[in-house]
N, C-alpha and C positions, 0 to 999 in steps of 0.2 A: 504493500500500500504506500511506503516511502518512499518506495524506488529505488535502484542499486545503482550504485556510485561508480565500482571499479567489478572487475572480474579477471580470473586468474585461473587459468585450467592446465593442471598436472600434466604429466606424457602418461599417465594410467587412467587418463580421462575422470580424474574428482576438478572439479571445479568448486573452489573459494569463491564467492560473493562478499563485499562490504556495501550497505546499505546503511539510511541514516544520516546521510549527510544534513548540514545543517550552517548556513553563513546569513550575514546579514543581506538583505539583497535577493536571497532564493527562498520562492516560495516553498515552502513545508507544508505536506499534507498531514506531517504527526509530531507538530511542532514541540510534545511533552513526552517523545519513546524517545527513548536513549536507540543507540546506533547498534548497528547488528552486524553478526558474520554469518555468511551460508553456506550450509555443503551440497553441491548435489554432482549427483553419479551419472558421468552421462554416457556410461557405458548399460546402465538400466533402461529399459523397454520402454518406462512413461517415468524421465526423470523428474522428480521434483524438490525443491529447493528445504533444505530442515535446518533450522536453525541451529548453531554451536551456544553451547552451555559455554558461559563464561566463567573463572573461577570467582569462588568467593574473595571478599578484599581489593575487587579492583572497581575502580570508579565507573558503576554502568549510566551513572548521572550524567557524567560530562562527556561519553564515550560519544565523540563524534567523526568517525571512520571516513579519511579521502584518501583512497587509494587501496591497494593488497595487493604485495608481490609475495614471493614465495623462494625459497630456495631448497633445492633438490641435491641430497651430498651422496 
């Protein structure tokens, strides 16, 4: 409903989403949800986007996600 910011897809085909963006000047459809990351598998039949559990202790108030890259060792 926020819209995704940035995307990022693995060579095992999972793709990362950051969604949530949030600046002065761009309209916000969820001006009070803190920022999100997604997983989805797009090696599945009917992929669809699941939300990453964030850990506890980290700021999901101010979490305002531009960009996700990734690195592969």
């Amino acid at each position: 409903e926020s819209g995704s910011e940035d995307i990022d897809i693995l060579p095992n085909g999972l793709a990362f989403i950051s969604s949530g963006l949030k600046y002065l000047g761009l309209h916000s459809f969820a001006p009070d949800k803190p920022g999100e990351i997604f997983l989805m598998d797009l090696n599945e039949d009917n992929p669809r986007a699941v939300e990453l559990r964030i850990s506890r202790g980290f700021d999901l108030a101010s979490f305002n996600p531009h960009g996700i890259s990734t690195y592969v060792d």
